[in-house]
Each structure stands twice: as structure tokens, then as C-alpha cells.
C-alpha positions as CSV (number, residue, x, y, z in Angstrom):
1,X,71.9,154.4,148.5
2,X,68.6,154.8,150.4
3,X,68.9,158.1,153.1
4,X,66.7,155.5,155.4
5,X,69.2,152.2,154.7
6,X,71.1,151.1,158.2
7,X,72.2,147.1,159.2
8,X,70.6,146.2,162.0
9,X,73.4,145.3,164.3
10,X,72.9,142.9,167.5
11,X,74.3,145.9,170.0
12,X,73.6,149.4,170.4
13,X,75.5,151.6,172.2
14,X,73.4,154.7,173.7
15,X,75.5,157.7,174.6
16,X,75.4,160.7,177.0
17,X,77.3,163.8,176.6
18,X,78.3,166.4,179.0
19,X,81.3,169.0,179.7
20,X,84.4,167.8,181.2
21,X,85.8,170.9,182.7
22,X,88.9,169.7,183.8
23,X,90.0,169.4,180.1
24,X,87.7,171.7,179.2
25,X,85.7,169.8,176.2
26,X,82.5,168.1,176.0
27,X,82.8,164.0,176.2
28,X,80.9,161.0,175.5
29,X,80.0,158.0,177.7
30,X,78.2,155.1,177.3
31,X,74.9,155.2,179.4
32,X,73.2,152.0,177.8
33,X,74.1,148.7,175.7
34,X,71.2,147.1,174.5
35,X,71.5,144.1,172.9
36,X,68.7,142.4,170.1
37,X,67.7,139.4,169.2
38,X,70.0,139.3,166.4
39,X,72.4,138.0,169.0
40,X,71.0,135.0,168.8
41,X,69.5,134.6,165.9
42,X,73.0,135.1,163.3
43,X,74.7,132.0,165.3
44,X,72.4,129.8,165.0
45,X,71.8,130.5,161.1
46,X,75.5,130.4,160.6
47,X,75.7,127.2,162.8
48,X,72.9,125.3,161.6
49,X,74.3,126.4,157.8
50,X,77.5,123.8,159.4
51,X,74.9,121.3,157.5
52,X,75.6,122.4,154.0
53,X,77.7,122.7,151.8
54,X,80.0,125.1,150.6
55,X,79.3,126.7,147.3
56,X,75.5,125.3,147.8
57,X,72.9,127.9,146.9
58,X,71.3,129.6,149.5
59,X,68.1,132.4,149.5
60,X,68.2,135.1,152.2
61,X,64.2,136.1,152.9
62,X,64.2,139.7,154.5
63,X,68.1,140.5,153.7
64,X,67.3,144.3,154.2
65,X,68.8,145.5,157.0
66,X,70.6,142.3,158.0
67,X,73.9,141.5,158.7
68,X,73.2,137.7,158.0
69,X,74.0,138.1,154.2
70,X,77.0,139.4,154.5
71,X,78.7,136.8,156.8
72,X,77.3,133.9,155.1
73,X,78.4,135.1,151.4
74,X,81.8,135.5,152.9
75,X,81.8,131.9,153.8
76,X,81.8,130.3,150.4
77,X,78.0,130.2,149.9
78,X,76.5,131.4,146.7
79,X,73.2,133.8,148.6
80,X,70.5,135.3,146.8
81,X,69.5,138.5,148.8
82,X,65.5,138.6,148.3
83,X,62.7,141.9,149.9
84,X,60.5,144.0,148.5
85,X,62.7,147.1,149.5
86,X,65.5,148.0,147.1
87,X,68.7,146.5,148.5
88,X,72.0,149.1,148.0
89,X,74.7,147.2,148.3
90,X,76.9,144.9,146.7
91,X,79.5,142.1,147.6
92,X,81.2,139.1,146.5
93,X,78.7,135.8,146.1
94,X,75.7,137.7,147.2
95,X,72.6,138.7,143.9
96,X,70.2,140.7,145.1
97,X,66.5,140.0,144.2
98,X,63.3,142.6,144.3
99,X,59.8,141.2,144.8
100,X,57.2,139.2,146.9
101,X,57.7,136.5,149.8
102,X,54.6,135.3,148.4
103,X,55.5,134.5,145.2
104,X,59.3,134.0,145.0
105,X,60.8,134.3,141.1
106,X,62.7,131.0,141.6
107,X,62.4,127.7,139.8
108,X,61.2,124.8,141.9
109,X,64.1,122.9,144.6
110,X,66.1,126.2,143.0
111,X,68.0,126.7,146.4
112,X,69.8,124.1,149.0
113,X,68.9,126.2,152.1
114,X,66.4,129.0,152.9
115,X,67.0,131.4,155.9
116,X,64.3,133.8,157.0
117,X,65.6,135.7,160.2
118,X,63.1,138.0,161.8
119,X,61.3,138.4,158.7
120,X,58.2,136.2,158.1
121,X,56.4,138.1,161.0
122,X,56.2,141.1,159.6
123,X,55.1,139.7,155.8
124,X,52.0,141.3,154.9
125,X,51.2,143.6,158.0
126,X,52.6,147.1,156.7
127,X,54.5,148.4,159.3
128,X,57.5,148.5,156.7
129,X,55.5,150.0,154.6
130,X,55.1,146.6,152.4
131,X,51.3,146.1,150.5
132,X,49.0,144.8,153.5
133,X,48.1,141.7,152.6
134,X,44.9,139.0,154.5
135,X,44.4,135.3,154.4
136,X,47.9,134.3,155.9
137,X,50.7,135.8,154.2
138,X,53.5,134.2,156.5
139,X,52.2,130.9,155.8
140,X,52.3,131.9,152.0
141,X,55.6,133.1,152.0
142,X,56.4,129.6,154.0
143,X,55.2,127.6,151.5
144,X,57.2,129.6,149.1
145,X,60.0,129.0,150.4
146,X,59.4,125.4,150.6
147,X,58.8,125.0,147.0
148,X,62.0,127.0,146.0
149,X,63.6,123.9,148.0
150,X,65.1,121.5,147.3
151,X,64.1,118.3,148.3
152,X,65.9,117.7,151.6
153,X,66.9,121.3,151.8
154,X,67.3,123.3,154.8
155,X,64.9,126.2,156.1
156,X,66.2,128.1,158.8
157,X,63.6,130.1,160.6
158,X,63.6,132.6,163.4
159,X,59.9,134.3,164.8
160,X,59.3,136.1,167.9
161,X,57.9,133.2,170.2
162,X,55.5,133.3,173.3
163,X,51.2,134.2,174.0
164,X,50.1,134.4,170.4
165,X,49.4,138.2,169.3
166,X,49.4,140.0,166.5
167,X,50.1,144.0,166.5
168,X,50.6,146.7,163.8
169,X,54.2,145.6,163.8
170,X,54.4,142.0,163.8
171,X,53.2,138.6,164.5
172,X,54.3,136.5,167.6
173,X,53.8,132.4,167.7
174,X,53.0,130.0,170.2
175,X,53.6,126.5,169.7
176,X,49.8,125.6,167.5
177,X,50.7,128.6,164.9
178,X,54.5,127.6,164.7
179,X,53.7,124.6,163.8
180,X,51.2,125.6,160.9
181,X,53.9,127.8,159.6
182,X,56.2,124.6,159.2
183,X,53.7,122.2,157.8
184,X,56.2,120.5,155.0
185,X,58.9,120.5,157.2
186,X,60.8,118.0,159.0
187,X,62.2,119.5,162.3
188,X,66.0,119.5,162.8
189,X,66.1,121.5,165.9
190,X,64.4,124.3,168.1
191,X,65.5,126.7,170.6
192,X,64.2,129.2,172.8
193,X,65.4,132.3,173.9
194,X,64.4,135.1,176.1
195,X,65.6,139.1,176.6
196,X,66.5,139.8,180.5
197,X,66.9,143.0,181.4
198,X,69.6,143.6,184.2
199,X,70.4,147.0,185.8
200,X,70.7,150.2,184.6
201,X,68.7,149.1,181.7
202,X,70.9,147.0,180.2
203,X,70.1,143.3,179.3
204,X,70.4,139.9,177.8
205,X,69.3,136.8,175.8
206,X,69.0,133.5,177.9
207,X,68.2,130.4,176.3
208,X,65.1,128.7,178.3
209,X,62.7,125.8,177.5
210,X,60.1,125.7,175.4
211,X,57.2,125.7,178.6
212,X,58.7,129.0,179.8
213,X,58.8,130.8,176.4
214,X,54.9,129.8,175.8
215,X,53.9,132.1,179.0
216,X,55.7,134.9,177.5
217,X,53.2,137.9,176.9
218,X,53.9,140.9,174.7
219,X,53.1,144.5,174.6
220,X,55.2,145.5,172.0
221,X,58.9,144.7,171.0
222,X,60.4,141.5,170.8
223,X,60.5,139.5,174.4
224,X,61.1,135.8,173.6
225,X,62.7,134.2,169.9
226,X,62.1,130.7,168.9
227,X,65.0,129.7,166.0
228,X,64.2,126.1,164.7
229,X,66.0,124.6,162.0
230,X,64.0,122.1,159.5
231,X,64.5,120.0,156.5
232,X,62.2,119.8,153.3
233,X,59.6,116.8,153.6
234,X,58.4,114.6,151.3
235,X,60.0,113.3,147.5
């Protein structure tokens, strides 16, 4: 197994240590939860997966790192794990695959549902260390996973959603670039969700309309998720 390989759970715990001296021993306490967008984003792909069926085939973009995988193969889908990082582990119902977004090894309408959580964003810009790649990798990988389809099948996408921007870590979509990304598609559903931060530097995901989330503006991190559901146009 990797040294670097972790699952990227929806809460951390962040902990502070210090010397009890009435029992004489050093203890930990939590000082911060922070919670992810993965909080969001793993209900809705399991929820929205309600539309197929069991036993259907289904193609994990980005399973590195995800917990997403793991739930889903445990619910009597057949998943196909797919990234260009060597995956380590194995379970029941879940193949893993090696390659590129851009040019999945799958037979055409191969798959009955496609899910790409916090993944397509990142296609092509490096920060993973993954080959830098111009002319619109996302929308590559997109129509990838389109084609690997079948017809009617179900692509279930999350992106980070608000002022589009693009920095050495990811991409973030307003409304006009979402909707290039999903040319093919039929949309199901959309939602919208945003991180508040409360006190002590703790926060939260709130689900808020689509007008809010467009005047979100980024620095850096993840602010504001869109996670649409949508169904393969066409013959």
C-alpha cells in the first residue's frame, strides 16, 4: 500500500493535548470538527443511485481517496474503481482500473451509471501530480464518460460551484461552464450547497438556491458544491 494513501472522510477531528495534573497524564481534547464537502456529496450519489438497479454496472471516476466506492459496492452494485493513481485496496464487487479520464478503456454504453464526485475539477491541472493537460480536459473526461454510457444511463456529478475561477488546485463552475460540462445530458436534478462556518471554527453545509451559490467567490478551498444528477441524451 502507498505510504501517502488516506480516505478522505467527511469529518475531521482536530485535537489538542495538554497535561492533566490531577491524574497526572497528558490528555487529548477535541479543539475543532471540520466537516467537507463529502458530507453532502456521498448522500446524494448514494440517493440518486435509488434510480438503478441493483447488480447494474456502475464506473467510479476519481475513486482514490473516496469513501464513495466502498458504500456503493456494498450495496449490490457491480463498480469499476477508475484514476490515474494506483488504487491499494480491494473489496467485494468493486475492480479497480489504471488510466486516463480522457480516454476511458471501456466499450461504448459499457456502464449503467457514472459517478464523478469531486473529481472532474482537478482533471488535467496537476496539483495531484497527474500529466497537465490544455484544451479542456474536464469536458474530455465528460464526454468520456458519456460515451461509456449507456443510453439513458445516469451521470452523477459533483463540482465546486460559484464566481468561475480556476487555480493551481482546481476548477470552480458557474452556471455557463456547468452547463458546457453537461452538453449530452439530460438533467435529472441540481442542488446547491454552501460551507458556514460557526464559532470556534467549526462549520457546516447548507443547502441554498442556485442565485446565492452563483455570487460565491473563492480564494482557495472549497466554498460552495453544485451536485446534479443527469441522464444520457439522445438514441
Amino acid at each position: 500500500m502507498e505510504n501517502n494513501f488516506f480516505i478522505n472522510v467527511p469529518v475531521f477531528l482536530k485535537y489538542k493535548r495538554r497535561f492533566n495534573w490531577t491524574k497526572l497524564r497528558r490528555e487529548s481534547f477535541i479543539k475543532k470538527v471540520l466537516i467537507n464537502e463529502r458530507i453532502v456529496e456521498i448522500p446524494f450519489a448514494i440517493e440518486a443511485l435509488n434510480a438503478a438497479r441493483k447488480g447494474c454496472r456502475i464506473l467510479d471516476l476519481g475513486c482514490m481517496e473516496s469513501m464513495l466506492p466502498l458504500f456503493i459496492s456494498t450495496l449490490g452494485y457491480e463498480v469499476t474503481g477508475f484514476d490515474f493513481r494506483k488504487y491499494p485496496y480491494k473489496f467485494p464487487n468493486f475492480t479497480f482500473v489504471q488510466g486516463s479520464v480522457m480516454n476511458l478503456p471501456f466499450a461504448d454504453s459499457h456502464f449503467d451509471a457514472v459517478t464523478c464526485v469531486s473529481t472532474i475539477e482537478h482533471i488535467g491541472i496537476g496539483f495531484y501530480n497527474d500529466p497537465k493537460e490544455g484544451d479542456s480536459p474536464d469536458i474530455a473526461g465528460i464526454k468520456e464518460a458519456r460515451r461509456v454510457l449507456k443510453p439513458k444511463g445516469l451521470l452523477i456529478l459533483t463540482v465546486p460551484f460559484g464566481k468561475a475561477f480556476v487555480n493551481n488546485q482546481q476548477r470552480i463552475y458557474d452556471r455557463k461552464s456547468l452547463g458546457r460540462l453537461i452538453l449530452g445530458f439530460s438533467l435529472k436534478e441540481i442542488r446547491f450547497y454552501r460551507n458556514v462556518p460557526v464559532a470556534d471554527g467549526n462549520n457546516y453545509w447548507e443547502r441554498i438556491e442556485q442565485k446565492e451559490a452563483e455570487s460565491v467567490q473563492y480564494d482557495s478551498g472549497t466554498e460552495c458544491v453544485s451536485l446534479l444528477s443527469a441522464e444520457k441524451a439522445g438514441l
